[in-house]
Backbone bond lengths (Angstrom), bond angles and torsions (degrees), N, CA, C in turn:
res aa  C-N    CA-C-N  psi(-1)  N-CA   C-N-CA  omega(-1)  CA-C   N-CA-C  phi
1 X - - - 1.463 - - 1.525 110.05 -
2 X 1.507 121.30 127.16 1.150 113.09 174.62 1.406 124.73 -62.52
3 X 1.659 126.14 -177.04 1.325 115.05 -169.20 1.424 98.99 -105.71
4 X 1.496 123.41 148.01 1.621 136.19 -152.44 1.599 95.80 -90.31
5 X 1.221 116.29 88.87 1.547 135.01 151.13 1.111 122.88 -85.47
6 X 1.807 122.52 170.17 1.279 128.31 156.35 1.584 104.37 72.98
7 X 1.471 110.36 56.93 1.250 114.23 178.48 1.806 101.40 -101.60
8 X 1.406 95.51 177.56 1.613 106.26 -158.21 1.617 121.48 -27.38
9 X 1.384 96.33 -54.86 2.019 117.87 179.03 1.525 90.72 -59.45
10 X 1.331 140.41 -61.59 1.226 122.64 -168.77 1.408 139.54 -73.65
11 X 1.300 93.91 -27.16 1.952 125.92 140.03 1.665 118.71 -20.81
12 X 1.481 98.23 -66.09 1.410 113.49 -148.35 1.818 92.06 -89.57
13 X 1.430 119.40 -16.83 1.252 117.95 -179.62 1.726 96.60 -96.43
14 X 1.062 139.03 -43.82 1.281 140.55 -171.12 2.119 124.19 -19.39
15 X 1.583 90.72 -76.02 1.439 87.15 -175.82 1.774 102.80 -64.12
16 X 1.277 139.72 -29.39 1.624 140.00 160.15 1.447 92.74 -16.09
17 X 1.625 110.67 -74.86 1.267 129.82 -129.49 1.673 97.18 -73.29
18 X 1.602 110.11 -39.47 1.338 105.68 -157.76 1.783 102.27 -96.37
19 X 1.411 108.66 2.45 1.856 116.55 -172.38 1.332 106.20 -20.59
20 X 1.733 114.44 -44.98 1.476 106.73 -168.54 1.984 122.13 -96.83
21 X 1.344 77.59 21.49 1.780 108.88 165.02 1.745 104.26 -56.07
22 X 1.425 118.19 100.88 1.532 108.42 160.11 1.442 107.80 -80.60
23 X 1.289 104.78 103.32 1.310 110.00 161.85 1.394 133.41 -85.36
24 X 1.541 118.93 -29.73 1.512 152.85 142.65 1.311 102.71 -25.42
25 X 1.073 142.83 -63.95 1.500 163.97 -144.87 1.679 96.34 -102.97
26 X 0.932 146.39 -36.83 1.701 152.26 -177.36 1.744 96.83 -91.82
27 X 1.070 107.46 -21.16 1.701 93.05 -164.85 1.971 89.27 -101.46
28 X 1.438 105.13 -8.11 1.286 97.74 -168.23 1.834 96.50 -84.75
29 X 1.571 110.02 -42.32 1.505 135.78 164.56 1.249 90.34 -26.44
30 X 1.897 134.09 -66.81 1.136 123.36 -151.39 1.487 113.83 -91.22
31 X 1.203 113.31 -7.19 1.257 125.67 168.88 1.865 104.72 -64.87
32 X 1.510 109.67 -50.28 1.191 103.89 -168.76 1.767 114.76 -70.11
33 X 1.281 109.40 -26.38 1.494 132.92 171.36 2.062 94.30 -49.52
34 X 1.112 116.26 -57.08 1.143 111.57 -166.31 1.194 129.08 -90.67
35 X 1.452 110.79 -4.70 1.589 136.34 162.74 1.573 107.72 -56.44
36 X 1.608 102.30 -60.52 1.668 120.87 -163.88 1.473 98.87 -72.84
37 X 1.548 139.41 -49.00 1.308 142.40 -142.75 1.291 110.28 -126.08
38 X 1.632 135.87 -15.71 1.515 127.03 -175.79 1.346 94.31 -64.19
39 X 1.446 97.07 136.98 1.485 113.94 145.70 1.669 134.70 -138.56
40 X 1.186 122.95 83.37 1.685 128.20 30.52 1.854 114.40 -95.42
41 X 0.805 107.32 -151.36 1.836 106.84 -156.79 2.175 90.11 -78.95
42 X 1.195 104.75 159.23 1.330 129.50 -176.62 1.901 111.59 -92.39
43 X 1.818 103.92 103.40 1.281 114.23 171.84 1.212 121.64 -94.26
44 X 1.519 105.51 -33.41 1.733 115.83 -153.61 1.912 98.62 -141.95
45 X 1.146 79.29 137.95 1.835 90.63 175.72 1.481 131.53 -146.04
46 X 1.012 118.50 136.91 1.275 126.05 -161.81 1.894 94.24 -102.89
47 X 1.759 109.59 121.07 1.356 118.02 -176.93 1.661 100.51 -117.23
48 X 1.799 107.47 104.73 1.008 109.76 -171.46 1.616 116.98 -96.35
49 X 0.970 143.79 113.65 1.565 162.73 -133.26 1.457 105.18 43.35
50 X 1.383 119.00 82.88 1.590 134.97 -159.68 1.649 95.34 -99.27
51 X 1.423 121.81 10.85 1.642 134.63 174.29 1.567 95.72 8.44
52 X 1.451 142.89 -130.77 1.271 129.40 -152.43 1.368 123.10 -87.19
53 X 1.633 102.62 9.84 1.270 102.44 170.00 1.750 125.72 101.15
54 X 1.185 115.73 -9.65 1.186 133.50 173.42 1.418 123.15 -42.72
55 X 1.233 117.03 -67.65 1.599 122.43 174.43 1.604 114.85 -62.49
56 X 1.541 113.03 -39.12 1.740 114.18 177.63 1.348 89.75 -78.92
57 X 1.222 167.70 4.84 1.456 139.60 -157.64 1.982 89.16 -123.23
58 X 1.710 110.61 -34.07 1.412 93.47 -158.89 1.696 93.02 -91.55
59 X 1.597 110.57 -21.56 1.574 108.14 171.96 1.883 110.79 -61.13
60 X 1.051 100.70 -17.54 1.708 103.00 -176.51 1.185 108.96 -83.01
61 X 1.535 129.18 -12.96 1.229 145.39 -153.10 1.601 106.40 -97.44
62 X 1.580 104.82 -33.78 1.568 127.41 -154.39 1.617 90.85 -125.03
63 X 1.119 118.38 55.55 1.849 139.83 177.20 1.092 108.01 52.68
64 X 1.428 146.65 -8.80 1.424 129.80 -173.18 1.501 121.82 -80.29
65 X 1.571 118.82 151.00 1.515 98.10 -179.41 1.359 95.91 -126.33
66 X 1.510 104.01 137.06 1.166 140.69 -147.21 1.790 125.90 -130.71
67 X 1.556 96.82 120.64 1.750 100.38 -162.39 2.033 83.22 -106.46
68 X 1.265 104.37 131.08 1.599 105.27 154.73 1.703 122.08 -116.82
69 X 1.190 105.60 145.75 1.626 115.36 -178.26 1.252 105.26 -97.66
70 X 1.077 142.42 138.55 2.113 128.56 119.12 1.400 106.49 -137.44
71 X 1.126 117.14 168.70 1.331 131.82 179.19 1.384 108.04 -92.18
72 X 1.344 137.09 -26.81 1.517 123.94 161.57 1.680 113.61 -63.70
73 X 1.315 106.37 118.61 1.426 99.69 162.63 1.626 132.54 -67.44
74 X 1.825 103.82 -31.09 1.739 107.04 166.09 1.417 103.04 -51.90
75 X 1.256 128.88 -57.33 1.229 127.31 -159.57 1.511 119.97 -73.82
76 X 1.899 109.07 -6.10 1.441 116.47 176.73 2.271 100.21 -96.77
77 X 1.460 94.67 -5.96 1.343 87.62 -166.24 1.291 103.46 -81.46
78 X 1.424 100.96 -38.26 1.719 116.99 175.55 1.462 120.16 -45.98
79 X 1.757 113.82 -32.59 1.086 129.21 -166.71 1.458 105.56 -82.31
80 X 1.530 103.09 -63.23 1.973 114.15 173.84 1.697 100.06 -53.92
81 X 1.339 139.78 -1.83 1.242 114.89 -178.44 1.757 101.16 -122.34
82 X 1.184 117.72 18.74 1.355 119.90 163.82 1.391 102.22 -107.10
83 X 1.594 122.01 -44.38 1.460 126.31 172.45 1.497 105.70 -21.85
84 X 1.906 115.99 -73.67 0.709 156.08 -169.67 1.650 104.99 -45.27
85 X 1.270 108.73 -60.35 1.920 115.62 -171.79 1.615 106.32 -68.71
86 X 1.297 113.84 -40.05 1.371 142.85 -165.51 2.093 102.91 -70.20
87 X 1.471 94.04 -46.41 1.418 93.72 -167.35 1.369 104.23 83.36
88 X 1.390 119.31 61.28 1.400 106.64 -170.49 1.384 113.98 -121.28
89 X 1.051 150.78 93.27 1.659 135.93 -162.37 1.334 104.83 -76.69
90 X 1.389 116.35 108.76 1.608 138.73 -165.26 1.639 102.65 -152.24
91 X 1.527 127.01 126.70 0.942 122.12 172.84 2.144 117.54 -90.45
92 X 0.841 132.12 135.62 1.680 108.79 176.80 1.618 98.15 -129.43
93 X 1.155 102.08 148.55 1.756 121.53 -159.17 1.703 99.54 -125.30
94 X 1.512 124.83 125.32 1.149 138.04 142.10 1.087 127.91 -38.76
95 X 1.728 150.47 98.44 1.280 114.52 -167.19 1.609 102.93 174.63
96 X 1.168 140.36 141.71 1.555 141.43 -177.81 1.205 87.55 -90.25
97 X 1.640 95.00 134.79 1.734 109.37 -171.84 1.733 95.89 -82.03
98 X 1.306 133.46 -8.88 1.241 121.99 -167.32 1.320 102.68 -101.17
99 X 1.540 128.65 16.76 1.582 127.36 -173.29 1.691 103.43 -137.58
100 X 1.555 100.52 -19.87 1.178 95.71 -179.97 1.625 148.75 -50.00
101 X 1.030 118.09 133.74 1.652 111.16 179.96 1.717 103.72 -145.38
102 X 1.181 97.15 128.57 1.735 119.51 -169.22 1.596 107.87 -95.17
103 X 1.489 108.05 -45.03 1.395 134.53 168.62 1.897 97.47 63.15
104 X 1.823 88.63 52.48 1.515 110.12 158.87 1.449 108.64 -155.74
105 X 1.138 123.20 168.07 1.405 129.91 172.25 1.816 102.39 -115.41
106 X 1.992 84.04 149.35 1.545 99.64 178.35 1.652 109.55 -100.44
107 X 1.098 102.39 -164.67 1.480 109.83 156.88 1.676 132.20 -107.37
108 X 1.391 83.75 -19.90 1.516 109.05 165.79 1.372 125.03 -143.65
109 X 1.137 127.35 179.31 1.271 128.18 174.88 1.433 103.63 -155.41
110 X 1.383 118.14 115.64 1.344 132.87 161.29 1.400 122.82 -84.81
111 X 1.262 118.18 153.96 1.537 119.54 157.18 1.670 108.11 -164.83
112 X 1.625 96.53 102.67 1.994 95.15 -169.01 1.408 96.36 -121.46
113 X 1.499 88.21 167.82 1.737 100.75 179.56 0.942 116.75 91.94
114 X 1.785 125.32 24.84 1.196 142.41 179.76 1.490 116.73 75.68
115 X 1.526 128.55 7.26 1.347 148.49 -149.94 1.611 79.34 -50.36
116 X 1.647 130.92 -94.29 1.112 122.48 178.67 1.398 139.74 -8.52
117 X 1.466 110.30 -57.61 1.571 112.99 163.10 1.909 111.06 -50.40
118 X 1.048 99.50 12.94 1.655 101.57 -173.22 1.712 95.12 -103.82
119 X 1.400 113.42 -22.50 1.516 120.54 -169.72 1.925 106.49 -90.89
120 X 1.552 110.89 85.96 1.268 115.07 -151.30 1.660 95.71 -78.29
121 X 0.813 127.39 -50.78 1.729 137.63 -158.21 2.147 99.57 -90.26
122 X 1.571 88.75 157.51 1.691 93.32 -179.11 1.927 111.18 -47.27
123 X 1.870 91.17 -40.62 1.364 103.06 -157.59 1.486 119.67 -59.68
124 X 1.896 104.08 -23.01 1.489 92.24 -161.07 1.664 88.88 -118.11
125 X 1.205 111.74 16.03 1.840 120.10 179.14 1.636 87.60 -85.17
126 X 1.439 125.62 -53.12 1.509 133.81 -178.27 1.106 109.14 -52.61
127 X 1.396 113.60 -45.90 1.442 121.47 -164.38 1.660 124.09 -63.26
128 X 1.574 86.31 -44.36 1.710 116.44 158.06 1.372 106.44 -42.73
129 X 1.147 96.35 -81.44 1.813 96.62 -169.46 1.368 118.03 -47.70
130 X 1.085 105.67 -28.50 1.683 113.25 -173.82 1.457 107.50 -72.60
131 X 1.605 123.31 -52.38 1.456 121.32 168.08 1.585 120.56 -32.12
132 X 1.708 98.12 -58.88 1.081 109.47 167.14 1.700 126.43 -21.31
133 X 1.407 98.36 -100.17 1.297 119.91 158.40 1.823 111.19 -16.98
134 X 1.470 142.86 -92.32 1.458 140.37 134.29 1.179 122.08 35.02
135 X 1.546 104.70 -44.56 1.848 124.80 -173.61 1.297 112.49 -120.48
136 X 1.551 108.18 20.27 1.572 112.49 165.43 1.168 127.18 -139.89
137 X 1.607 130.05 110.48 1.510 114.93 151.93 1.329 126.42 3.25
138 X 0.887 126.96 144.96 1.853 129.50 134.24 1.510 112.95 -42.48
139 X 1.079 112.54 106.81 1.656 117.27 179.22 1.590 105.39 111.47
140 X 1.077 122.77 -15.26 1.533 113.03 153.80 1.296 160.98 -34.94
141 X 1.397 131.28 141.76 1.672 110.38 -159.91 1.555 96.90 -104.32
142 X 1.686 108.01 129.94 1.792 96.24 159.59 1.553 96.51 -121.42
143 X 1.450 107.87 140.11 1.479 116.42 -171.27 1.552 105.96 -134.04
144 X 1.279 128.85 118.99 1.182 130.74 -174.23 1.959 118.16 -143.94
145 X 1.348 98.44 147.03 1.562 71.40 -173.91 1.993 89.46 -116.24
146 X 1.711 109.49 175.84 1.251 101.07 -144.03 1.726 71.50 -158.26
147 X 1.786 110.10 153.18 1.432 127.84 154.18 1.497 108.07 -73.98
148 X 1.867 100.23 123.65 1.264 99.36 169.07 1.478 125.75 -82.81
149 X 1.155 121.84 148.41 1.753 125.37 -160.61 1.428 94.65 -88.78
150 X 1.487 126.74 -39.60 1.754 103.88 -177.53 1.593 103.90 -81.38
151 X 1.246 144.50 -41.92 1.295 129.13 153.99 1.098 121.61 -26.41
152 X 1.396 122.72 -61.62 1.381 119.41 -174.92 1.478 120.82 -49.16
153 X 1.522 104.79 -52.61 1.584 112.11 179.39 1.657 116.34 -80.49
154 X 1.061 130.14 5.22 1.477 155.42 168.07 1.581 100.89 -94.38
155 X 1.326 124.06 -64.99 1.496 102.50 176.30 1.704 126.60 -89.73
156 X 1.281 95.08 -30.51 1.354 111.26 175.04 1.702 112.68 67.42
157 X 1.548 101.43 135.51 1.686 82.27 -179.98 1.466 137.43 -116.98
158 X 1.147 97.19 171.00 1.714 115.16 -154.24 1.386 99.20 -100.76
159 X 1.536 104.67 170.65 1.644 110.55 174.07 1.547 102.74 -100.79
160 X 1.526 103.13 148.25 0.922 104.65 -173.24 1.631 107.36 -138.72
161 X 1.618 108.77 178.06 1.351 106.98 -157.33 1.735 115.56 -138.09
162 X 1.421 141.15 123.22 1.497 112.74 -153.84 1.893 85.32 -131.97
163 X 1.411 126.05 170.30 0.903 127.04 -151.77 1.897 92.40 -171.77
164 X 1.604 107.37 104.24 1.722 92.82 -159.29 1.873 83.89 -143.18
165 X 1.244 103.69 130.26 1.608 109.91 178.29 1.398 107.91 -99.15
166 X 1.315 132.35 134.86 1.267 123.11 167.19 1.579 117.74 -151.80
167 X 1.156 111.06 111.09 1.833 129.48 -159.65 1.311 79.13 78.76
168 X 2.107 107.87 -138.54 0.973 156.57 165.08 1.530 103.53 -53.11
169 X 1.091 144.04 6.36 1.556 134.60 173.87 1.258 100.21 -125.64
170 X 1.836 85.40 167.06 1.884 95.59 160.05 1.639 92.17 -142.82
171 X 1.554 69.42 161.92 2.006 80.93 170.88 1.570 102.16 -142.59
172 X 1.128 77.52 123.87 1.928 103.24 174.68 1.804 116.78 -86.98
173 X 1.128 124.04 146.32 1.465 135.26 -172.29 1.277 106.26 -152.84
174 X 1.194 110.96 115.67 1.903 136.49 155.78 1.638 101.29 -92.72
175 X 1.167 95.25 142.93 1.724 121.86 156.37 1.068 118.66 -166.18
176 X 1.568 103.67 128.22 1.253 127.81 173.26 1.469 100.16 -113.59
177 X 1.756 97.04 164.10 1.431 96.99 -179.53 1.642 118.81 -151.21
178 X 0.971 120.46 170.26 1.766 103.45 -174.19 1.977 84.00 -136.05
179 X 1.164 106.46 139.26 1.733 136.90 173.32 1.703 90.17 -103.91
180 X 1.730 85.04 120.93 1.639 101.00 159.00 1.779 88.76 -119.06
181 X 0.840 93.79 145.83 2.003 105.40 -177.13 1.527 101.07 -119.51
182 X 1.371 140.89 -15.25 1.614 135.54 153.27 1.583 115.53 -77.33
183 X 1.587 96.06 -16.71 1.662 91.12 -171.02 1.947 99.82 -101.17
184 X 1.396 117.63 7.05 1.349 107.56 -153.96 1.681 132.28 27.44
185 X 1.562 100.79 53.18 1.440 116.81 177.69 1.416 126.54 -127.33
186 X 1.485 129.03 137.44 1.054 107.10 160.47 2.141 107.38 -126.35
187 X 1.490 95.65 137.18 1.468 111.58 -164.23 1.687 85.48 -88.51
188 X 1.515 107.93 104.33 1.737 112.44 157.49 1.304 120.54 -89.56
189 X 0.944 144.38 146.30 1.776 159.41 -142.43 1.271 106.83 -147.30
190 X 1.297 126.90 107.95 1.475 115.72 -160.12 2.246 91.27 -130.54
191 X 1.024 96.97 130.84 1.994 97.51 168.44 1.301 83.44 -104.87
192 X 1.480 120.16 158.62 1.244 142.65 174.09 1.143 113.63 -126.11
193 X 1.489 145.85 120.83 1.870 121.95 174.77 1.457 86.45 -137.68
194 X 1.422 117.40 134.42 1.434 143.70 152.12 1.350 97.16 -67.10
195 X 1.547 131.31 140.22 1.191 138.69 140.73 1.272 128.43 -136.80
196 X 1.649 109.59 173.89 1.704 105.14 -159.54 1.568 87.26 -148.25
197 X 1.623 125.25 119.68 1.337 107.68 -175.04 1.243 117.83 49.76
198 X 1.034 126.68 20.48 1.450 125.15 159.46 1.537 111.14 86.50
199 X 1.438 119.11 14.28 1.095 136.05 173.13 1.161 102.54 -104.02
200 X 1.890 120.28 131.95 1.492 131.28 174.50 1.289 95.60 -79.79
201 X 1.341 118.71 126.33 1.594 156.32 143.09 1.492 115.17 -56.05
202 X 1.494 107.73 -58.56 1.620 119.62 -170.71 1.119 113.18 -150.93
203 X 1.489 126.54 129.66 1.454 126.72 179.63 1.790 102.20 -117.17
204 X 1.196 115.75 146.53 1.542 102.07 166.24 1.833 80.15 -160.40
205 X 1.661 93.82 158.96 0.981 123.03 177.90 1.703 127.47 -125.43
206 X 0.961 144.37 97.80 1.571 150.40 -176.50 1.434 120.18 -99.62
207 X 0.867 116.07 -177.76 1.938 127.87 -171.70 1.360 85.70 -157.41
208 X 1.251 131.76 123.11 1.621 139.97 138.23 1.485 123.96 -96.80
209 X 1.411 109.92 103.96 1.298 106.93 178.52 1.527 116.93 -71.97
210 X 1.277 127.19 124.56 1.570 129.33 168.90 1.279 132.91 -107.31
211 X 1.278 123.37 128.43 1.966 128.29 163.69 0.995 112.83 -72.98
212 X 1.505 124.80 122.76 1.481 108.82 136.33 1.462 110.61 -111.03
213 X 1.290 106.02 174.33 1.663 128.72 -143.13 1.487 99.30 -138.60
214 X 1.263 100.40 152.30 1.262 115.75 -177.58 1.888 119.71 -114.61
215 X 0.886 112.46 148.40 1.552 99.03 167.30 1.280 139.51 -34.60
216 X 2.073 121.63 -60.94 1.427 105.91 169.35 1.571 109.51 -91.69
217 X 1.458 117.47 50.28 1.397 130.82 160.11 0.993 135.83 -67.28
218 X 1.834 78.74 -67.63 1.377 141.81 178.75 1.888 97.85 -47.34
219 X 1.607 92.88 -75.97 1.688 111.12 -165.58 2.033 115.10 -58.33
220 X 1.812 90.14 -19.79 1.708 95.84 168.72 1.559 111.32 -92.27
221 X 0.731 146.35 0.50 1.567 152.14 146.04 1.382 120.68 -67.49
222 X 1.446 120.68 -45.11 1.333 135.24 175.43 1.378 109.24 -80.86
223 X 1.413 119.78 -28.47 1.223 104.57 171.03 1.617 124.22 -86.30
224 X 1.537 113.67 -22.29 1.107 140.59 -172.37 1.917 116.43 -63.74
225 X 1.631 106.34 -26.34 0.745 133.50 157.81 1.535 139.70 -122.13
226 X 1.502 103.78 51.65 1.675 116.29 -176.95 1.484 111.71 34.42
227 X 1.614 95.09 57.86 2.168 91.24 157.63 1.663 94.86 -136.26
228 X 1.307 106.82 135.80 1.259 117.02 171.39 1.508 117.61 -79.42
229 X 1.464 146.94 64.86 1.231 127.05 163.92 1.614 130.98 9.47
230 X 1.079 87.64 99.98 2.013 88.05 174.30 1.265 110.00 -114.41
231 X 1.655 127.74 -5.12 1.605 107.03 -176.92 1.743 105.36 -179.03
232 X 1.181 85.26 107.00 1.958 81.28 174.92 1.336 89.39 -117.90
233 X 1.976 101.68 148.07 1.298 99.05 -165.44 1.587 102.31 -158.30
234 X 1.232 149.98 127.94 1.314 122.95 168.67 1.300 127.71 -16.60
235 X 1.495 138.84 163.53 1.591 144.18 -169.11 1.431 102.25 -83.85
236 X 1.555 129.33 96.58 0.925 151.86 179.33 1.517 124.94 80.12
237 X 1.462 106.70 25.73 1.565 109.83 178.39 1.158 93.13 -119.71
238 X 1.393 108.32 140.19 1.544 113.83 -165.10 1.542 117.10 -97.83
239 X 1.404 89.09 -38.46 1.838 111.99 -173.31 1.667 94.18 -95.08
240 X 0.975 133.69 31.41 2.131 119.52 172.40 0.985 89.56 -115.58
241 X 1.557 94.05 168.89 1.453 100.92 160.48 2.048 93.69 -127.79
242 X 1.758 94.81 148.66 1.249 96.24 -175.28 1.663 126.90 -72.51
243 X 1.786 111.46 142.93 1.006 110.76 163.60 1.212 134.32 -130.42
244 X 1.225 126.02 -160.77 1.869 124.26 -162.45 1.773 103.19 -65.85
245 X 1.606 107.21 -1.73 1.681 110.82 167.15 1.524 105.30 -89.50
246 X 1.047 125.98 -35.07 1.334 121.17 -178.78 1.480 127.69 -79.32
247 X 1.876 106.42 95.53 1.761 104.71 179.95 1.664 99.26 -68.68
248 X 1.164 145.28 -50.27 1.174 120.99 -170.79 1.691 113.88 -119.37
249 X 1.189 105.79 153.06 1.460 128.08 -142.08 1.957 94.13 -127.13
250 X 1.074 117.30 141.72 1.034 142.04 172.05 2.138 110.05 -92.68
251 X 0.567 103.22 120.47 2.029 108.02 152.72 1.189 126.40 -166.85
252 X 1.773 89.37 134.67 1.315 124.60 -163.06 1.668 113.72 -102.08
253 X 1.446 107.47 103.48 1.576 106.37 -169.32 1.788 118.92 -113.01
254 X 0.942 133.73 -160.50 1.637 124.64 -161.92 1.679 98.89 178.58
255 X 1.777 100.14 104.02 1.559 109.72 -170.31 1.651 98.02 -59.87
256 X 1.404 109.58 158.96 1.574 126.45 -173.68 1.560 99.30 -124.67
């Protein structure tokens, strides 16, 4: 089971934080993913930690029909209330992606935004994949992007600092982080403060625990659960292959 993040305060700062998120541009990425590799062509998709909804709402937009999961409910409310403004026919589901059962198959199965690096321990990295897998045909796409482990330990990480205006507010973000290198983790520490005139509105504080993964990690998980590896690649480069510059990693797999 992943660890219970992304509660209300971090919710309500989220889409602020990520505004300069191309999401347009990733859904176009996954479009091209499904051009080169569906077999047969891609109707229906399963968006597993679909957090505010962004990638299932604009893929729903561009004909696909589209179920999203997460286990935060702020972050599913955020989602049902863009559905909603948008006019968007998008379903979103309550639910730990590592227990889940839909007891249907997709055509794909997503999980972006590092959702995986959220799956800290063997049990719920398996567990992941296994959902996955569950919600696919034979010939299915699971596409997820993931922290790469030689990047990570090649750059190693730093604290960092974000600074995001939106209307009359801002919202500020610290993270710090601590690298365990036996545990393949890194523990990020994030303060959050909403402000208005320079007056705090909202403070919240979180810990996100993260995986990164390695290549024959990667390929023993995917194999472990009938997906054939077809493509690890830097985070939205299609034709590279990744290196100790690339923290996040793209892979593109095909249920067996």
């Amino acid at each position: 089971m992943s660890e219970q993040v992304f509660s209300e305060g971090y919710t309500s700062a989220y889409d602020t934080l990520y505004q300069d998120k191309d999401y347009e541009a990733e859904c176009d990425f996954l479009e091209q993913v499904f051009a080169d590799y569906a077999q047969p062509s891609i109707h229906t998709i399963l968006d597993l930690g679909c957090g505010t909804g962004e990638h299932a709402l604009l893929l729903a937009e561009r004909g696909y029909t589209v179920t999203g999961v997460d286990f935060s409910e702020s972050m599913l409310l955020e989602a049902r209330q863009k559905a909603t403004a948008q006019w968007t026919d998008c379903d979103f589901i309550q639910d730990d992606i590592c227990v889940l059962d839909l007891d249907r198959a997709y055509d794909a199965v997503i999980a972006m935004f590092a959702v995986v690096s959220y799956q800290t321990t063997n049990e719920s990295l398996e567990d992941t994949f296994l959902t996955a897998r569950q919600h696919l045909e034979p010939g299915g796409l699971f596409v997820f992007d993931c922290w790469y482990g030689p990047a990570v330990l090649a750059q190693r990480p730093t604290s960092q600092y974000k600074d995001v205006e939106h209307g009359t507010e801002r919202v500020l973000r610290y993270a710090s982080s601590i690298l365990d290198i036996s545990q393949h983790t890194v523990q990020v520490n994030y303060k959050v403060l909403r402000l208005k005139d320079d007056q705090v509105l909202e403070e919240t504080d979180e810990s996100h625990l993260m995986r990164f993964l390695f290549p024959q990690e990667i390929k023993h998980y995917l194999n472990e659960n009938a997906f054939k590896l077809l493509r690890l690649c830097p985070f939205m480069e299609f034709d590279l292959t990744p290196t100790e510059r690339d923290w996040n990693v793209t892979v593109i797999a095909r249920a067996i």
